[in-house]
MILO-26255 format. One line per field, with one value per residue (C-alpha): x, y, z; residue number from 1; residue in one letter. Coordinates in steps of 0.02 Angstrom, whole numbers, plus 50000, padded with zeros to 5 digits. Example, Ala and Ser with C-alpha at 12.3 -4.5 7.8 and 13.67 -1.06 7.14 Angstrom:
residues 2
east: c(50615  50684)
north: c(49775  49947)
up: c(50390  50357)
n: c(1  2)
res: c(a  s)
//
This chain:
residues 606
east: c(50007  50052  49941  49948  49871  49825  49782  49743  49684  49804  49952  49934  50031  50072  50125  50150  50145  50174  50113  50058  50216  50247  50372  50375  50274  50302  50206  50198  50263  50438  50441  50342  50406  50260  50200  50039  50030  49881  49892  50008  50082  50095  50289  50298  50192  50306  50453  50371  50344  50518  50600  50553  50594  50389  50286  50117  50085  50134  50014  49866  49751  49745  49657  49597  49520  49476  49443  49465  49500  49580  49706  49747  49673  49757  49663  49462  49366  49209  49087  49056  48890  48839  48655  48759  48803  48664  48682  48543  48448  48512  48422  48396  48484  48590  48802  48851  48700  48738  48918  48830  48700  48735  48916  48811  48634  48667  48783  48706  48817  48857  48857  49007  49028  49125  49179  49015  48958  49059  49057  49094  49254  49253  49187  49138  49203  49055  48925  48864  48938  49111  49043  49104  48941  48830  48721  48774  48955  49015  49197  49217  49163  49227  49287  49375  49535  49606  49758  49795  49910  49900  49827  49747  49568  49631  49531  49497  49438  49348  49389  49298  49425  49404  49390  49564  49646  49586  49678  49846  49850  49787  49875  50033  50010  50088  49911  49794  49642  49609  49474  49507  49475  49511  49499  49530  49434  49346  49234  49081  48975  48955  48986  49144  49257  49289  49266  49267  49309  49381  49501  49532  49631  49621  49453  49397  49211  49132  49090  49005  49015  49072  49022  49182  49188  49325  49466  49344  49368  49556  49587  49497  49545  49728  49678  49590  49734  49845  49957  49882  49775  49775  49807  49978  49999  49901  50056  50123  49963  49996  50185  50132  49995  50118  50166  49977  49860  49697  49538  49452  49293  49360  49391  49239  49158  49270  49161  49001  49085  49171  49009  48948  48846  48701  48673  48720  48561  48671  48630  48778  48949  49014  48914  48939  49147  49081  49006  49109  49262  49159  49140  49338  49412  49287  49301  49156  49229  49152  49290  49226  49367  49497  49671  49816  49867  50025  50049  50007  49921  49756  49662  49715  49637  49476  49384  49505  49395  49370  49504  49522  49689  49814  50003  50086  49946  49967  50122  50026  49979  49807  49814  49948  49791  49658  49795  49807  49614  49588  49736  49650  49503  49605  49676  49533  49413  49522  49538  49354  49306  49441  49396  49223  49280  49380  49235  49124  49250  49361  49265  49357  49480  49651  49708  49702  49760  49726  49748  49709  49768  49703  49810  49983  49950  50080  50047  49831  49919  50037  49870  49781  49923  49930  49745  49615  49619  49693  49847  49934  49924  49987  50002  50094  50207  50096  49946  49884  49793  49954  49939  49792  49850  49938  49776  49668  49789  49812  49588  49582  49745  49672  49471  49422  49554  49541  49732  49809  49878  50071  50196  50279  50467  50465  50599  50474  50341  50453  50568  50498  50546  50688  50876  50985  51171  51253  51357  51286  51423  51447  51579  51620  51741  51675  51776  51713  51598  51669  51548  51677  51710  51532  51500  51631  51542  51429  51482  51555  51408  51394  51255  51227  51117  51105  51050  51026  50958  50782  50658  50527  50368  50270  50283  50420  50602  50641  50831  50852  50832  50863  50965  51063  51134  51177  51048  51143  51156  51035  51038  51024  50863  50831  51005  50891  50726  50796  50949  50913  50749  50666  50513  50434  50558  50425  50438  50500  50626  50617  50732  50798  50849  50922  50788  50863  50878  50711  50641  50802  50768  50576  50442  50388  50376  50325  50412  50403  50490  50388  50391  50207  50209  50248  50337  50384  50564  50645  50804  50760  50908  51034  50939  50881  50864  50779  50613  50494  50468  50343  50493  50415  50497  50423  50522  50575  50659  50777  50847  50973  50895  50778  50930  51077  51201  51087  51095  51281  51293  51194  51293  51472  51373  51337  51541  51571  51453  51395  51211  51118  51002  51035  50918  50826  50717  50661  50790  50675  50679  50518  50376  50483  50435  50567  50713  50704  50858  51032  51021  50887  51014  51158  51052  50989  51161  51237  51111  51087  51200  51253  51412  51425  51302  51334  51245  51264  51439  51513  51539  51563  51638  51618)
north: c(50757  50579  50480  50284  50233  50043  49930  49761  49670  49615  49746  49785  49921  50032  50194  50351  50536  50658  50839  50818  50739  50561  50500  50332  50183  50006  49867  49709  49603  49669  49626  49466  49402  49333  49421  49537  49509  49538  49516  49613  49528  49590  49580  49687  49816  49836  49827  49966  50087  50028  50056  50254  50276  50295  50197  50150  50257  50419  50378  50517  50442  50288  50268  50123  50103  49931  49799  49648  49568  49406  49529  49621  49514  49612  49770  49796  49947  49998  50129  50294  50301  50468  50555  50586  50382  50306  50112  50088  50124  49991  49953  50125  50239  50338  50328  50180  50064  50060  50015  49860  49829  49658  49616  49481  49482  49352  49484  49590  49732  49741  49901  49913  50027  50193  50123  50094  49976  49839  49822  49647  49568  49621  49773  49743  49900  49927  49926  50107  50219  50173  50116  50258  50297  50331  50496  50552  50682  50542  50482  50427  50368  50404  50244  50193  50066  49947  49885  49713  49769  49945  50045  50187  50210  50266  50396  50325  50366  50221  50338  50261  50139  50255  50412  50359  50318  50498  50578  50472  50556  50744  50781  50719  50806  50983  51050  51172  51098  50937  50787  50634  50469  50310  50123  49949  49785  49783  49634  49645  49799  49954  50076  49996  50013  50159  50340  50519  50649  50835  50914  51092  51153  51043  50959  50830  50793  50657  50726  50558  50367  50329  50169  50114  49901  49861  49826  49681  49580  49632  49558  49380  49370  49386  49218  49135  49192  49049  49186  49179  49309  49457  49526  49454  49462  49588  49667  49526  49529  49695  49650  49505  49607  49705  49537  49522  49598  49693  49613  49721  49669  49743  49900  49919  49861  49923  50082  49965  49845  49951  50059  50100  49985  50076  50054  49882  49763  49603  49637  49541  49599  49410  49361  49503  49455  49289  49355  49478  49365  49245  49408  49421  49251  49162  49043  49028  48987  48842  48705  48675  48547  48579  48605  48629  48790  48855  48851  49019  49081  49011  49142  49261  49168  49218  49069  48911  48796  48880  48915  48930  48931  48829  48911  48813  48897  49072  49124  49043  49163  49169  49220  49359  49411  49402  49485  49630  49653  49645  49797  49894  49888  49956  50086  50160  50156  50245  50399  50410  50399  50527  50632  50632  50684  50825  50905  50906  50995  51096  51257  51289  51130  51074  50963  50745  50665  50466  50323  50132  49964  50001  50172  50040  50004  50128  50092  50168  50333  50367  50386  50496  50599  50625  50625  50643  50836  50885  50987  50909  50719  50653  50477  50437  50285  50166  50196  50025  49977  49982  50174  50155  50176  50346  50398  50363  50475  50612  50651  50623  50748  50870  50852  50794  50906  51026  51047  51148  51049  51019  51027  50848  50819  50684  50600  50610  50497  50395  50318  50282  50114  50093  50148  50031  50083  49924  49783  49610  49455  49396  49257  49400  49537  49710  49890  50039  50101  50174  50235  50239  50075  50031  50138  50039  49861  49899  49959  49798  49684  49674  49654  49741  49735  49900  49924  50113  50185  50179  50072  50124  50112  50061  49926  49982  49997  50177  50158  50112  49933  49892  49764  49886  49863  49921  49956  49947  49769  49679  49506  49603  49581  49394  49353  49453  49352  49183  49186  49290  49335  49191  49253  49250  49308  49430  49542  49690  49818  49993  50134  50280  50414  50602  50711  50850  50696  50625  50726  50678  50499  50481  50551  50647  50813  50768  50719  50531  50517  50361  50248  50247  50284  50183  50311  50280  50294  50403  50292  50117  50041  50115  50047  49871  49798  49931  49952  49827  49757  49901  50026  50100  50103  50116  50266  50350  50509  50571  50738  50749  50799  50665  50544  50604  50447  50361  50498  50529  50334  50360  50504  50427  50286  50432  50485  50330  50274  50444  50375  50447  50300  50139  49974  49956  49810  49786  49676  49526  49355  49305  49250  49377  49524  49654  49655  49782  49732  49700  49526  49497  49577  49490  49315  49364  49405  49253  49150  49226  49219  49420  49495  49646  49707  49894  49908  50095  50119  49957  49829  49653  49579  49381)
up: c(51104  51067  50953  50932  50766  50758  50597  50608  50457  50295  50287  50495  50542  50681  50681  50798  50801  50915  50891  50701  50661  50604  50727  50669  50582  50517  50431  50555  50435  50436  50618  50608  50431  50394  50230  50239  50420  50461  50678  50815  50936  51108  51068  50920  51013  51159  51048  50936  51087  51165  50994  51000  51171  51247  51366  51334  51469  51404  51206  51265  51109  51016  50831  50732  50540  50589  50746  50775  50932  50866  50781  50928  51099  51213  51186  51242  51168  51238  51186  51302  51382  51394  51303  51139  51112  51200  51163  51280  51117  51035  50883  50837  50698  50859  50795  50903  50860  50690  50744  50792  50659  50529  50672  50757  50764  50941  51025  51167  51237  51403  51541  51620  51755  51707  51549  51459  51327  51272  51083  50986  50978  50781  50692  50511  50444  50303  50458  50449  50506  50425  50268  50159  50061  50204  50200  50343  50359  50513  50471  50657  50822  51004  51111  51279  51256  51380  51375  51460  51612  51587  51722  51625  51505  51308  51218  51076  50900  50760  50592  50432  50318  50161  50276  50331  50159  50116  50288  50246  50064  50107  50256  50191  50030  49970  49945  50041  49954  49863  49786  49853  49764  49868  49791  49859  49847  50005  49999  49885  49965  49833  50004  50062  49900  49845  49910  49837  49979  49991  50079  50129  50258  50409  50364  50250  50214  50081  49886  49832  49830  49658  49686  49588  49639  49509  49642  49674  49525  49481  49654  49605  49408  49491  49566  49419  49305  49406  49478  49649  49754  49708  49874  49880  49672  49605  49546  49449  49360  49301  49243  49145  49044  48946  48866  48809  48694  48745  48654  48520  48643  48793  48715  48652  48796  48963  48986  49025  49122  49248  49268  49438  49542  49582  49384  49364  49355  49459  49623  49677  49653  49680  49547  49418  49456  49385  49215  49194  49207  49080  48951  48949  48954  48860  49043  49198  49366  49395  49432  49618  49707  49839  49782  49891  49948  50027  50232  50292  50142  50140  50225  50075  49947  49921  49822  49893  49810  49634  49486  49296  49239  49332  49397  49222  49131  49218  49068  48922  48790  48826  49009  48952  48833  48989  49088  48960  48964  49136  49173  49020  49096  49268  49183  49060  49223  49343  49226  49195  49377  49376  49233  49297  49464  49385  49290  49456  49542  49404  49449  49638  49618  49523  49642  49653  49829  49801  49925  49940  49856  49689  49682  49688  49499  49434  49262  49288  49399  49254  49136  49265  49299  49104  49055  49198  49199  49364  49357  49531  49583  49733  49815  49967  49965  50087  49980  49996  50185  50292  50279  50392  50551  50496  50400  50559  50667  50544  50533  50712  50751  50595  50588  50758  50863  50739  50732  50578  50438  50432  50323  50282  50191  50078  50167  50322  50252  50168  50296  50471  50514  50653  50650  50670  50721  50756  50645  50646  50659  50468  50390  50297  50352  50345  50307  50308  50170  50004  49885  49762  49769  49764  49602  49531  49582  49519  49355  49334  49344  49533  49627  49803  49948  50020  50184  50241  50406  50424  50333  50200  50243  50114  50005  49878  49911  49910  49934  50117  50076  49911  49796  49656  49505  49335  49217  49061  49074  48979  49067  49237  49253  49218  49356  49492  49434  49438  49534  49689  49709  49644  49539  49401  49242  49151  49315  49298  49426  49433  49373  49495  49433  49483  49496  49360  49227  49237  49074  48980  48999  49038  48981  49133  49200  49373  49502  49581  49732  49787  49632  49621  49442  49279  49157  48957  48922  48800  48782  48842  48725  48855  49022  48960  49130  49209  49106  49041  48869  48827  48867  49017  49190  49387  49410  49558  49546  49684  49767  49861  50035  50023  50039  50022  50010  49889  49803  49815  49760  49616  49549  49580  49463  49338  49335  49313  49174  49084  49175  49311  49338  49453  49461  49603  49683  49861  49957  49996  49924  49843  49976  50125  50166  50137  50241  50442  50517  50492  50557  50418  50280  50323  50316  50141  50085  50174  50067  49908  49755  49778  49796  49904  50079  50128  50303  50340  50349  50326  50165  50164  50015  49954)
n: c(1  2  3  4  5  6  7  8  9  10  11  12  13  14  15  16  17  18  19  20  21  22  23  24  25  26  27  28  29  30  31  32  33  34  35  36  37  38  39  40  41  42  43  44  45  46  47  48  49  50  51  52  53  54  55  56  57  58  59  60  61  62  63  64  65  66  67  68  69  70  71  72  73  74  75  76  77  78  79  80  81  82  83  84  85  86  87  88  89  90  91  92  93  94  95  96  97  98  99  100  101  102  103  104  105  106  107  108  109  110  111  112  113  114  115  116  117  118  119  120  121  122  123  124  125  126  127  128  129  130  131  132  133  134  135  136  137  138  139  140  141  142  143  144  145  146  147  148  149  150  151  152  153  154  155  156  157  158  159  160  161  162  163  164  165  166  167  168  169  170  171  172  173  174  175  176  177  178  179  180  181  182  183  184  185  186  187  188  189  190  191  192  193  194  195  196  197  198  199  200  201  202  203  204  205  206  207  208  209  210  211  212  213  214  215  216  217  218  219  220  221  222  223  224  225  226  227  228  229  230  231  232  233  234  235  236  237  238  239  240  241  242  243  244  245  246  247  248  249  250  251  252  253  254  255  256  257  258  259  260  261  262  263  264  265  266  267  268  269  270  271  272  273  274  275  276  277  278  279  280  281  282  283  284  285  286  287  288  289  290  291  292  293  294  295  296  297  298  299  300  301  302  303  304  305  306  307  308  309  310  311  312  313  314  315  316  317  318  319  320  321  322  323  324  325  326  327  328  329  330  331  332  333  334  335  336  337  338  339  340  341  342  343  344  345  346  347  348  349  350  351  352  353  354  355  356  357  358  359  360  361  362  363  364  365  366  367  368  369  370  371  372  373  374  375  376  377  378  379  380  381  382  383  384  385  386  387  388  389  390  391  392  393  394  395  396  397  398  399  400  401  402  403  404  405  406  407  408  409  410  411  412  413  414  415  416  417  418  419  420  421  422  423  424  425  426  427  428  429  430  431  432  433  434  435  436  437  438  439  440  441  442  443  444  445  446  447  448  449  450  451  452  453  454  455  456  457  458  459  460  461  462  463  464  465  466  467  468  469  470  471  472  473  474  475  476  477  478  479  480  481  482  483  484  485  486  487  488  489  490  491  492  493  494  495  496  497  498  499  500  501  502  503  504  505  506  507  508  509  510  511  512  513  514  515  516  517  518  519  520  521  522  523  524  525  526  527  528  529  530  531  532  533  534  535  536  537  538  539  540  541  542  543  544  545  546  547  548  549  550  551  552  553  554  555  556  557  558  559  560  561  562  563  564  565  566  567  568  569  570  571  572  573  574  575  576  577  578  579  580  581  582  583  584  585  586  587  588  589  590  591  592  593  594  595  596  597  598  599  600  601  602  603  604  605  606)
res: c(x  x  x  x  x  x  x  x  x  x  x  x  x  x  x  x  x  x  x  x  x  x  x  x  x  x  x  x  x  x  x  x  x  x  x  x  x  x  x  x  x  x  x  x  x  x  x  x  x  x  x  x  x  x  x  x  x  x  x  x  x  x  x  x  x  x  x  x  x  x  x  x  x  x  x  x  x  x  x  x  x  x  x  x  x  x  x  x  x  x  x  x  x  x  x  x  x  x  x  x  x  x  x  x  x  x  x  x  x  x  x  x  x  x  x  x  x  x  x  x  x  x  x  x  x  x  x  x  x  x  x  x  x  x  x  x  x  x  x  x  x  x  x  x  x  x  x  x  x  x  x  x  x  x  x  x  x  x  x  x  x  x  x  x  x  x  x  x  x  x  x  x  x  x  x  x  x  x  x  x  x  x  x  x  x  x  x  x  x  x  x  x  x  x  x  x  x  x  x  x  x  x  x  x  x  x  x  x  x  x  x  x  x  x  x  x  x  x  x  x  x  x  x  x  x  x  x  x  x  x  x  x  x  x  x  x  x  x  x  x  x  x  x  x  x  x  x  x  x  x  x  x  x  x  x  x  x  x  x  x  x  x  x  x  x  x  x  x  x  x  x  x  x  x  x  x  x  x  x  x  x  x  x  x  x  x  x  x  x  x  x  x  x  x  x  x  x  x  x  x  x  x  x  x  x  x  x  x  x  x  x  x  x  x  x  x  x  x  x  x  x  x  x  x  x  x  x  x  x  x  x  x  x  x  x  x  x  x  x  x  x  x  x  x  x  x  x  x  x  x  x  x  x  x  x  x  x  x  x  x  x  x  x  x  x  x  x  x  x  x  x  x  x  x  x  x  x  x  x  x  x  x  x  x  x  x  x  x  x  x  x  x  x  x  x  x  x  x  x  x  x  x  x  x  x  x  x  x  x  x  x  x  x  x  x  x  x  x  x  x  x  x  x  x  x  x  x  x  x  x  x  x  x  x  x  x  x  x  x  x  x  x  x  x  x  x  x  x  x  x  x  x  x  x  x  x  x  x  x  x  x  x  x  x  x  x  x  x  x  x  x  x  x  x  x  x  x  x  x  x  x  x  x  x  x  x  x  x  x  x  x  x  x  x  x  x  x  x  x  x  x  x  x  x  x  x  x  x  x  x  x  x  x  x  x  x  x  x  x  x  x  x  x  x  x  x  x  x  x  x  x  x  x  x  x  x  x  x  x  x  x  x  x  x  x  x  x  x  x  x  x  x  x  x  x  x  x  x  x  x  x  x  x  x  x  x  x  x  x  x  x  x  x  x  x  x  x  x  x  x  x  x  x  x  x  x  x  x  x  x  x  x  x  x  x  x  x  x  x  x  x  x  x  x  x  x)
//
C-alpha cells in the first residue's frame, strides 16, 4: 500500500510511505527556497513522485492534517455521500457537517454525481471535528481527491492537526505504549493548541485537552521583542534569553499565568497575550501604525501593524530580561503540564512521545526529560508542523487500517530527502574525498560545508547538510555568525558528539540523536564555540549506523584532537532555507567566505 501524505500551511511538506514504511518526505521549502513555504506547486509534486520513482497513479490513499485549496489548487476533495456522512443534513451534529460549521456561513455544498458533496475551498482545522478537544473519540474523516489530469478518484483521509502530531511521534517511537502531549500556537482557540493523547499498540485515542495556549503568546512576544515572528524566530528568542535575567515577578507568578484556559477569566486569548505581555515587560502593545515589513514575509507576521520594541532595541538589556521571562515561563509550564500528565497516568504508564512547534525549544525538553517524572521521552526530529503529512499517514496506515505498528531506525526518520549522485560544475576543482584530510581542516581552523546523501528532514542539520568546524576554537562561533551565515552574534551552534562520550562531556544519560535537546556541559572551557554562554549545548549524539561517515569524520577529528565532538550548524545562509541539492551547495560555497565543500565523495578546495 502506498500512502501520499499532504501538508499545506507554514512548514508544507510532502511525504510518502509504502507498506508502513517512510519511503521518503521533504519540507517544500527546500525545493521552493522560499522559507516556511507554506504552498506546493504542481512542479514540486511531480518532481516529488518522479524523484522516488512512482506515478500518481500507482498512490492507493492520500492524507491531509489541513486544506486549503489556494495551497494546493490542483487538488478537489469532496465528501462521500452515503447514510454514514449524510451532508444532506447539513446543519446538523452528523461528522461532515461540522467539517463545515464557522468555514463560511455563505458556502452551500454541492451534489455531485458519484463523487458526493463538495466541501469549501479551505477547512479551518479547529472546526469540530479536528479541533483536538472535542468530546467525541473522531481523529478523522473519509474523503474523495481529484487530481487535475489524473484519471482516477483518491481515497482519502482528513486526520485531526494534533491527532496527527501525536501519530508522527508514537509510531515512530521505540515504545509499545505511550502519553502524548502535543503543543503549537494554533491561532487563539483553547481546542486547537495543545493535545494530550495515548498510544498503545497500533491505536491512539484522546486523554484530555490540557487546554495549554502558551505557544500563543511565545509566538507574538517573539514579535514584540523586535526579533520578528515567532514563527520564523521563535528560536532566536530562546538563544538570546540566556543573556537575560528572569524577574523575581515571573517566578513567583509563572504558575498563574500559564494556567489553563478553561480557568482563565479573559475570554479572549488575543487579549490575555495583551495583559499578560503588559505583566512582564512593564509595556502594552498599543503602538498602532504600519511599518515596513520584508517581501515575502508579511503573511507570517501576526500583528503587522502593532510592536513594542524595535529590531535596534531587540539586544538591549531589557528585552534580554523580557526574553529570559518569557522562556522561563516556557520551560516551568511545559514540565507541569507534564508532571501533571505523569501523575494521571503513572499507574499503567512510563512513557512521553511529544510533537508540535512548541516541543523545538530544546532548552523546556531538557527540563522534562530531567524533571517531569516519565522514565522515557521521545521526540522525532520534524516535531514542529512539517511532520504533518507523515503524522496524517502513519494514524491512517496504524488506527484507521488497523495495521500493526513498525519498527523505525533512527537513520530512517532522520534522512528522507532525495539522493543525489552526481557532481555539479564548480570554479573549483574537485578530488576525491579524504576524511583525513578533512579532520585535519578542520583542526586547523577550517570551515566546511558538508554535503552528504540524503537530506534531513526536519529543521535541524543532522549531518547530511551541515557547515563543521572545530569546537575548541573560541572565536568559531562569532566567524560563522557574522561572516557566513549572517545572524545575529548571541546565537548559538550545536555540539555532536560520539554516542559513548556524551556522559563524559554532558550531563546526560539519554541519548539525542535529533538535537532536540539543550544539555549542560561538564567541560565547556575545552568546546568554547560549541555551547552557549550558560555552558549548555544543543547536543546531538551519534552512532555509527545512524551515519556512518559522519561518524567516521568525527572520530578521525577525535585522533586528531584528543575530542570526540565537532561544531555543527545547518548549511543555509540566514533568511534560506537549508541547502537540498548540490547545485544549491556549491552556490553557498561559491559565495560564502568558507574554505572547503565535500559533496559525497568529492572536495573542492579554495
Amino acid at each position: 500500500m502506498i500512502i501520499l501524505g499532504i501538508h499545506t500551511g507554514h512548514d508544507a511538506s510532502l511525504s510518502l510511505m509504502r507498506d508502513g514504511k517512510i519511503v521518503s518526505a521533504i519540507a517544500v521549502e527546500r525545493l521552493s527556497r522560499r522559507k516556511k513555504d507554506d504552498k506546493i506547486t504542481r512542479e514540486i509534486f511531480d518532481t516529488f513522485l518522479e524523484k522516488n520513482g512512482i506515478s500518481i497513479e500507482e498512490v492507493d490513499v492520500i492524507t491531509m492534517g489541513y486544506w486549503n485549496q489556494w495551497s494546493i489548487p490542483f487538488m478537489n476533495i469532496y465528501s462521500p455521500f452515503d447514510t454514514k456522512y449524510p451532508l444532506s443534513t447539513y446543519g446538523t451534529y452528523e461528522l461532515e457537517s461540522r467539517i463545515l460549521s464557522g468555514v463560511d456561513p455563505n458556502y452551500t455544498p454541492q451534489l455531485i454525481e458519484n463523487l458526493g458533496w463538495t466541501l469549501p475551498r479551505y477547512i479551518d482545522r479547529i472546526t469540530p471535528p479536528y479541533g483536538s478537544g472535542t468530546t467525541p473519540h473522531i481523529g478523522f474523516a473519509r474523503l474523495w481527491v481529484l487530481i487535475d489530469g489524473v484519471d482516477k478518484v483518491f481515497q482519502g483521509y482528513f486526520v485531526d492537526h494534533h491527532t496527527a502530531h501525536s501519530a508522527y511521534a508514537f509510531y515512530l517511537s521505540p515504545f509499545k505504549e505511550s502519553m502524548i502531549f502535543t503543543a503549537d500556537a494554533s491561532i487563539n482557540d483553547h481546542m486547537a493548541c495543545s493535545s494530550m493523547q495515548f498510544g498503545w499498540g497500533n491505536q491512539i485515542n484522546r486523554f484530555k485537552n490540557p487546554q495549554y495556549m502558551y505557544g500563543n503568546f511565545y509566538d507574538v512576544a517573539t514579535e514584540w521583542c523586535g526579533i520578528g515572528p515567532g514563527i520564523l524566530k521563535a528560536g532566536v528568542l530562546m538563544g538570546l534569553a540566556a543573556y537575560g535575567q528572569v524577574s523575581p515577578k515571573t517566578k513567583k507568578n509563572w504558575k498563574k499565568w500559564t494556567k489553563p484556559m478553561r480557568k482563565r477569566t479573559e475570554e479572549f486569548d488575543n487579549l490575555y497575550i495583551d495583559w499578560l505581555w503588559s505583566q512582564i515587560s512593564g509595556k502594552f502593545p498599543k503602538i498602532w501604525y504600519p511599518r515596513e515589513i520584508k517581501k515575502d514575509e508579511d503573511q507570517f507576521y501576526t500583528r503587522p501593524h502593532q510592536y513594542v520594541y524595535t529590531k535596534e532595541e531587540s539586544e538591549s538589556k531589557e528585552v534580554m530580561n523580557v526574553a529570559a521571562d518569557i522562556q522561563y515561563m516556557a520551560e516551568r509550564s511545559l514540565v507541569k503540564y507534564s508532571q501533571d500528565l505523569y501523575q494521571e497516568s503513572k499507574e499503567f504508564n512510563k512513557n512521553l512521545c511529544a510533537a508540535g512547534g512548541i516541543f523545538l525549544n530544546c532548552n523546556a525538553n531538557y527540563k522534562i526529560i530531567t524533571e517531569s517524572g516519565f522514565e522515557n521521552f521521545f521526540l522525532a526530529p520534524a516535531c514542529g508542523d512539517d511532520g504533518v503529512s507523515i503524522g496524517s499517514s502513519l494514524y491512517v496506515y496504524h488506527h484507521i487500517l488497523l495495521n500493526d505498528k513498525i519498527e523505525h531506525k533512527n537513520s530512517e526518520i532522520m534522512y528522507l530527502g532525495f539522493d543525489y549522485d552526481y557532481q555539479p560544475p564548480s570554479k573549483y576543482t574537485s578530488v576525491d574525498l579524504d576524511l583525513d584530510v578533512i579532520a585535519e581542516s578542520i583542526s586547523e581552523g577550517k570551515i566546511v560545508c558538508w554535503f552528504q546523501g540524503r537530506s534531513e528532514f526536519g529543521p535541524r542539520a543532522l549531518g547530511n547538510r551541515s557547515f563543521i568546524t572545530d569546537p575548541r576554537r573560541k572565536e568559531m562561533k562569532d566567524i560563522l555568525n557574522s561572516r557566513v551565515k549572517f545572524r545575529e552574534w548571541y546565537r548559538p551552534f550545536a555540539p555532536v558528539v560520539l554516542n559513548e562520550y556524551k556522559e563524559e562531556w554532558f550531563q546526560m544519560d539519554f541519548e539525542s540523536p535529533f538535537m532536540l535537546f539543550t544539555v549542560p556541559c561538564k567541560k565547556p572551557q575545552e568546546i568554547l564555540s560549541a555551547v552557549h554562554i550558560d555552558n549548555t549545548g544543543r547536543v546531538q549524539t551519534l552512532r555509527r549506523e545512524d551515519n556512518e561517515i559522519f561518524y567516521d569524520l568525527i572520530d578521525k577529528f577525535r585522533q586528531i584532537t584528543g575530542v570526540p565532538i565537532v561544531m555543527n550548524t545547518s548549511l543555509n545562509v540566514k533568511g534560506e532555507p537549508i541547502v537540498e541539492t548540490p547545485e544549491d551547495a556549491v552556490k553557498l560555497f561559491e559565495e560564502s567566505d568558507v574554505d572547503v565543500l565535500v559533496i559525497n565523495n568529492k572536495m573542492y578546495f579554495k
